[in-house]
C-alpha positions as CSV (number, residue, x, y, z in Angstrom):
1,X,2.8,50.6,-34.3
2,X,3.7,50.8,-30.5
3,X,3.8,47.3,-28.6
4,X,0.9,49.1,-26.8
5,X,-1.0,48.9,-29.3
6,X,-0.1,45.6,-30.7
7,X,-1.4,44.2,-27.9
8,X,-4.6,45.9,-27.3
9,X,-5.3,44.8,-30.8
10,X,-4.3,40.8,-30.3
11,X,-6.0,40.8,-27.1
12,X,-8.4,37.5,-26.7
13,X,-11.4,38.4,-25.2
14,X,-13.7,35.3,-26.9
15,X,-13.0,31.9,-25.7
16,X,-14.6,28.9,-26.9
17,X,-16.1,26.2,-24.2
18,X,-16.1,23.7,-26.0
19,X,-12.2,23.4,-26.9
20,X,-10.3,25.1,-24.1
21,X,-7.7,21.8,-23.7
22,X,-5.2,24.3,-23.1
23,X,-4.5,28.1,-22.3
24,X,-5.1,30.2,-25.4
25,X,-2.2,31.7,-26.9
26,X,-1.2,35.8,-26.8
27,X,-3.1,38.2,-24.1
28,X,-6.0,36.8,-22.6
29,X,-8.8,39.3,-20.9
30,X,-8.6,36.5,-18.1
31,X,-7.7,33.5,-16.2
32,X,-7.8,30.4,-18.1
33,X,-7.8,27.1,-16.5
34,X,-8.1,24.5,-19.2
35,X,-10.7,21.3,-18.8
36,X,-10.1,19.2,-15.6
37,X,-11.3,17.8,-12.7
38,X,-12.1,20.9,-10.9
39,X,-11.3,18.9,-7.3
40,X,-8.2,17.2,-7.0
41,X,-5.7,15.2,-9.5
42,X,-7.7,12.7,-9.6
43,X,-11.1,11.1,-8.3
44,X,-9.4,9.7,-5.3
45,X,-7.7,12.6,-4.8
46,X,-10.5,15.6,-4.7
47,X,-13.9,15.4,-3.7
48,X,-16.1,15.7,-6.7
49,X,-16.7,14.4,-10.6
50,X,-17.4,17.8,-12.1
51,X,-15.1,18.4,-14.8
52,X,-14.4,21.6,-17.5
53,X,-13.2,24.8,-18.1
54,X,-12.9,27.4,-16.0
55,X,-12.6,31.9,-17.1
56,X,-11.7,33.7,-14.0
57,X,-11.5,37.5,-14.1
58,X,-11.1,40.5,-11.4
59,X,-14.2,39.4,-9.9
60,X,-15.9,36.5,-11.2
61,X,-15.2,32.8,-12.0
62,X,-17.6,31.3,-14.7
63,X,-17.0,27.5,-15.5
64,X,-18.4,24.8,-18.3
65,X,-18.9,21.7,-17.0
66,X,-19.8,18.5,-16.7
67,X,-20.6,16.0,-13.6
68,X,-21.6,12.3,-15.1
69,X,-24.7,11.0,-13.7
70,X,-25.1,9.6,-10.3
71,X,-21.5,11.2,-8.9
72,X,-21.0,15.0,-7.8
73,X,-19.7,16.8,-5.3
74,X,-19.3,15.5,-1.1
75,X,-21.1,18.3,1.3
76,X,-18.8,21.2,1.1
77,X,-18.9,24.9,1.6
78,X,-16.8,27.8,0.4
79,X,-16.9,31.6,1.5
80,X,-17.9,32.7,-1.8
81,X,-21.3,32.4,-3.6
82,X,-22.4,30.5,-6.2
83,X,-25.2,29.9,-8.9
84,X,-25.4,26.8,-10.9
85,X,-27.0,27.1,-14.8
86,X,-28.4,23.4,-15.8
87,X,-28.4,23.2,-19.3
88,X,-28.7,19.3,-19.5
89,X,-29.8,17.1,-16.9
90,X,-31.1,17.2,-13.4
91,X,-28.8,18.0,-10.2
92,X,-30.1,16.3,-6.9
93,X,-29.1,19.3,-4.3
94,X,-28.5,18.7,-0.5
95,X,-29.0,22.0,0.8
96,X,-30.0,24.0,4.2
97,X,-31.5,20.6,5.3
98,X,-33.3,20.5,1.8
99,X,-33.1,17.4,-1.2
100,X,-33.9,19.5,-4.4
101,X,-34.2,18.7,-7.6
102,X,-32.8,21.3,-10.4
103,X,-33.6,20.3,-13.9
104,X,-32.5,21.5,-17.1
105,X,-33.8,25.2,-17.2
106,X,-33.3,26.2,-13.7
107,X,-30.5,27.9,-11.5
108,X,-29.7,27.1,-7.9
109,X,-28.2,29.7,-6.0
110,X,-26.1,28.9,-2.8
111,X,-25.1,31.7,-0.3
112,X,-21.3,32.0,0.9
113,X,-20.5,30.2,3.4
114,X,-23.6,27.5,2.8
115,X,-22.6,23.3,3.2
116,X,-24.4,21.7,0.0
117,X,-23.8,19.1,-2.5
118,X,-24.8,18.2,-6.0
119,X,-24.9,14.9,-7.5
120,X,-26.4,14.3,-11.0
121,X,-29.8,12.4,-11.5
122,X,-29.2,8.6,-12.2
123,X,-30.3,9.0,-15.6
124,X,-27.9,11.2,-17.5
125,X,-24.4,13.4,-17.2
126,X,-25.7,17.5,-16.1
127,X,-24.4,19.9,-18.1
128,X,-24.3,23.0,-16.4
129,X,-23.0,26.5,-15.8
130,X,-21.0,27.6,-12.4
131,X,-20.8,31.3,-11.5
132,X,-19.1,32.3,-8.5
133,X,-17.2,35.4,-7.0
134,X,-13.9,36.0,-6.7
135,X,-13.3,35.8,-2.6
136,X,-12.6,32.3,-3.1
137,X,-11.3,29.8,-6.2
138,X,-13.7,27.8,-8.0
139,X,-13.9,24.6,-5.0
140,X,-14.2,24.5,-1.6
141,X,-13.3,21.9,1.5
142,X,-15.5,19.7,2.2
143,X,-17.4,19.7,5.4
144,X,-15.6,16.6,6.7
145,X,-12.0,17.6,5.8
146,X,-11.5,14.5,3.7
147,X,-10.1,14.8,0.2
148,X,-11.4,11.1,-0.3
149,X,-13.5,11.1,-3.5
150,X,-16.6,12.2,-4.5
151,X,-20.1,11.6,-3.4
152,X,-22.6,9.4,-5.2
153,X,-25.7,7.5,-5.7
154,X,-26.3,4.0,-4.0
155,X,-25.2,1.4,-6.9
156,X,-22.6,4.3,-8.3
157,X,-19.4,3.1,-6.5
158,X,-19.3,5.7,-4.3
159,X,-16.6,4.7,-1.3
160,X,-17.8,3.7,1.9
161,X,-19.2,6.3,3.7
162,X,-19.3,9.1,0.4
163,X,-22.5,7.4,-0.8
164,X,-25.7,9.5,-0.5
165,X,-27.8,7.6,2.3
166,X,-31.0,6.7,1.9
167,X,-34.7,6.3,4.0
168,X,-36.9,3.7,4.7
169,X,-39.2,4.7,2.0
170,X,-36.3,4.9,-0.6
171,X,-35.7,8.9,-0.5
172,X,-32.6,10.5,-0.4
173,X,-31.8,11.9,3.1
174,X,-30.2,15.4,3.6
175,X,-27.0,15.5,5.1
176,X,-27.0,19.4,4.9
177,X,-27.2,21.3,8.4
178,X,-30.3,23.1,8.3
179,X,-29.4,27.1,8.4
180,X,-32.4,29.0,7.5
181,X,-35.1,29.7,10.0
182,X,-38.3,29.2,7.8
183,X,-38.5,27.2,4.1
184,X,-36.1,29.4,1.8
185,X,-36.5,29.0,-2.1
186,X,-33.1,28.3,-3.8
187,X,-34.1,27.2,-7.2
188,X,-35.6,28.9,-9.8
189,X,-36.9,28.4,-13.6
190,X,-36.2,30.8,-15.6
191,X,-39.1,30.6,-18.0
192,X,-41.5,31.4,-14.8
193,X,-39.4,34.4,-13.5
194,X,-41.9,36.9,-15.0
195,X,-42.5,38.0,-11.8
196,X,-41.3,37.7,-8.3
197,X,-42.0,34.0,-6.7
198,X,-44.2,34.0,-3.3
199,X,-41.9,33.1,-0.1
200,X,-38.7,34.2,1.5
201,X,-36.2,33.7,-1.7
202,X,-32.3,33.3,-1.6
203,X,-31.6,36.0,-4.2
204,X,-33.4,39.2,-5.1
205,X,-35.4,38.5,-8.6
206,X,-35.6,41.2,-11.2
207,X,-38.1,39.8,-12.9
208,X,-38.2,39.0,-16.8
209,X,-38.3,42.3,-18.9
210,X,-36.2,45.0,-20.8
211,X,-32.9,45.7,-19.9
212,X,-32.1,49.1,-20.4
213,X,-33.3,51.8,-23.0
214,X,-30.2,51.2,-24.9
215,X,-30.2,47.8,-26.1
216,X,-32.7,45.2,-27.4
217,X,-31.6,42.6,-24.2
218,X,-35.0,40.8,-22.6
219,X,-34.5,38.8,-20.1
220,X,-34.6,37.6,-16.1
221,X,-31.6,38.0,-13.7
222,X,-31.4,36.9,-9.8
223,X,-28.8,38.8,-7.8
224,X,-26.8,38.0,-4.7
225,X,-24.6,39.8,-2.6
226,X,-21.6,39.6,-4.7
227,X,-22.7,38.3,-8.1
228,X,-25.7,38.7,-9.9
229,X,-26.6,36.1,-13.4
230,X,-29.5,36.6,-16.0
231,X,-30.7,35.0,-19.1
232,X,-31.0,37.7,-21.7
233,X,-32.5,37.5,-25.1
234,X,-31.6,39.8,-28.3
235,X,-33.5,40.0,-31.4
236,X,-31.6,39.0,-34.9
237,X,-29.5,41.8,-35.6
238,X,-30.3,44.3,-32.7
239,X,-28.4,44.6,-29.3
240,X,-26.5,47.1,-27.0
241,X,-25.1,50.7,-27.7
242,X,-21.6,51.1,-27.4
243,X,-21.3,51.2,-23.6
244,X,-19.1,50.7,-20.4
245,X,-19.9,49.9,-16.7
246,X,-17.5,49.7,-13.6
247,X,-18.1,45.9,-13.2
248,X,-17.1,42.6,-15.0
249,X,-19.4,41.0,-17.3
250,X,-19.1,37.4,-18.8
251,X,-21.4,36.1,-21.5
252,X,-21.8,32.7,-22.3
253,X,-23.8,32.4,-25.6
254,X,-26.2,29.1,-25.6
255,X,-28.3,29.8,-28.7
256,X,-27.2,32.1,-31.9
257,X,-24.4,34.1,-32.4
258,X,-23.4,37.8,-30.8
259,X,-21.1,40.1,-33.0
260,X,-19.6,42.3,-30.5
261,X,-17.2,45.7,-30.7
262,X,-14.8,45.8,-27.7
263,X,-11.9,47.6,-26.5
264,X,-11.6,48.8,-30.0
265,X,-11.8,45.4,-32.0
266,X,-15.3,45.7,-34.4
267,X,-17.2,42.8,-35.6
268,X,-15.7,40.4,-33.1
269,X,-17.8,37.5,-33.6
270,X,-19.0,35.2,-30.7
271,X,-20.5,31.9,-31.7
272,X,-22.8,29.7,-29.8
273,X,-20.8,27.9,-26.3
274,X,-18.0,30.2,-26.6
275,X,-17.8,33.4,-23.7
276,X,-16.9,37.0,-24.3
277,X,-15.8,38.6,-21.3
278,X,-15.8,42.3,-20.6
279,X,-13.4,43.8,-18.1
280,X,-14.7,46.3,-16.1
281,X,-14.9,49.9,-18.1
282,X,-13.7,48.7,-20.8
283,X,-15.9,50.0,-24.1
284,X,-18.2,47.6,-25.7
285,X,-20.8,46.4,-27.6
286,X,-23.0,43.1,-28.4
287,X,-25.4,42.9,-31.2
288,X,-27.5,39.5,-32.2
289,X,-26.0,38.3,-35.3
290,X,-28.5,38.6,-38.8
291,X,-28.8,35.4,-38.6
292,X,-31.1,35.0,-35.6
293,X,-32.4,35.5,-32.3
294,X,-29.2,34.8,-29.8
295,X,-29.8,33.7,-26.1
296,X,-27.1,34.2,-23.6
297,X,-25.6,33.8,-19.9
298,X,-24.6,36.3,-18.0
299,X,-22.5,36.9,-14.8
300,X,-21.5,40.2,-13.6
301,X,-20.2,41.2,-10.1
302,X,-22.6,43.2,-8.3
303,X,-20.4,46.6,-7.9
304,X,-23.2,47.5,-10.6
305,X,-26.2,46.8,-12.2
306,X,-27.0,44.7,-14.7
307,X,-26.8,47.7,-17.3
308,X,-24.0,50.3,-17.8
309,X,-24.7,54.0,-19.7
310,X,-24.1,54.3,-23.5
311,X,-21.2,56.2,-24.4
312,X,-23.0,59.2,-26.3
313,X,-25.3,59.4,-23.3
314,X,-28.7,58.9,-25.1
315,X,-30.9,55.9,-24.5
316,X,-32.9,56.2,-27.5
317,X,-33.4,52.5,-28.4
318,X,-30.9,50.2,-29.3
319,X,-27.7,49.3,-31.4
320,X,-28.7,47.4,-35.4
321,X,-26.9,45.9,-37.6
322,X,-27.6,47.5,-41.8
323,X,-31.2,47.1,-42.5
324,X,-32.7,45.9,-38.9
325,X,-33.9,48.9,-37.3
326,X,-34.4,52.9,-37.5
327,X,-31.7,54.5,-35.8
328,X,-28.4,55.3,-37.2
């Protein structure tokens, strides 16, 4: 067997969230930086709390992490865009002269090149999902140029001058210039993105609904100028045709369990927190496991859709597993 193939063969292309301490071992698909402070060496050092794991590819960062309650981030800004996944918790965004609140269940998006902040609610750690593009790394300067420590809540021990001021009437004040010319909508739930919400919005919605004629995926997805995200359901054992697209795809499984061919590997199984990325064109498949319904993340660059063409050309329904559907 050529060293070619060797390594086509031992290449990792599954990672799991919850362990990544170090770099894997043998050929990654990506760029792994293990769980850390994101910003700086240390707290004094950087400018925010959030912590994890962070999958860079070609075109997209994705990162798992964690910002304990009443810290986050000092305004900042960076020249890439970003949309933020909360899974647990509530972020308190300072945005385009905005306070928002984004609970579990719902994705901020921020524009390149927009000064915001997130600090996590007083009453628990967020958990959450970051996706940005590649023009930039995974943090950005803060507004003020000071590398000083993060931001936080009054009684949180933020330094002086890094804690998030407060009105007369007890409400957080926005620090954040405001940039937008009318009220702009920057958070979404994903349960009500059945349709498109009323107002000027910060990312085009495709609103909840099949994916493609090829695969079994239901689901939502917002899309920005460089990177578009979604939150796709697949039935027990059914999912995607063997397929390819010219853009990068990360999915980050939350519920359930996705058995995935790619690059030639079969039956490649993807529990629930870990990733499978998917460089672009390279030959794939997902299926839900037999066990049940899987829900996923996903974050692709925008150079394409959200669904690339089967192989064999046909979208006549989707991909089973033995005894799930009709098709062969």
């Amino acid at each position: 067997m050529s060293t070619a193939t060797q390594e086509k063969i031992l290449k990792r292309f599954v990672y799991n969230l919850d362990a990544l301490d170090k770099v894997p071992e043998g050929p990654n698909s990506c760029s792994v930086a293990p769980t850390r402070l994101l910003s700086g060496e240390t707290l004094e050092t950087g400018k925010s709390t959030t912590r994890g794991p962070v999958l860079s590819g070609s075109h997209v960062h994705v990162a798992w992490v964690v910002k304990p309650r009443g810290t986050g981030s000092k305004l900042h800004t960076h020249p890439n865009e970003q949309f933020n996944y909360v899974l647990k918790g509530t972020l308190i965004a300072d945005i385009d002269g905005q306070v928002l609140r984004v609970p579990a269940g719902h994705v901020i998006h921020i524009p390149a090149g927009m000064p915001h902040s997130h600090v996590s609610s007083p009453e628990e750690d967020v958990h959450f999902i970051a996706a940005k593009d590649t023009r930039h790394g995974i943090v950005g300067p803060p507004v003020d140029g000071k590398l000083n420590g993060p931001r936080a809540l009054p009684g949180f021990g933020g330094k002086a001058g890094n804690e998030w001021p407060v009105g007369p009437d007890g409400e957080l004040v926005a620090q954040s210039p405001r940039v937008s010319k009318e009220k702009v909508r920057y958070v979404y739930k994903w349960d009500e993105l059945d349709k498109v919400p009323e107002g000027p919005c910060s990312a085009k919605v495709l609103p909840a609904g099949r994916v493609s004629g090829k695969s079994s995926s239901f689901g939502a997805a917002l899309v920005g100028e460089k990177i578009q995200v979604g939150l796709i359901r697949k039935g027990r054992g059914s999912g995607s045709k063997l397929h390819t697209h010219p853009n990068e795809q990360f999915n980050l499984v939350l519920e359930g369990a996705l058995v995935a061919d790619i690059d030639g590997q079969e039956g490649v199984m993807v529990p629930r927190h870990h990733a499978i990325h998917m460089p672009a064109g390279v030959v794939h498949s997902c299926v839900a496991s037999a066990e049940g319904d899987v829900l996923f993340f996903v974050a692709k660059d925008t150079r394409h859709g959200l669904a690339g063409p089967p192989i064999d050309g046909i979208e006549d329904g989707p991909r089973f597993l033995p005894g799930f559907g009709p098709k062969k």
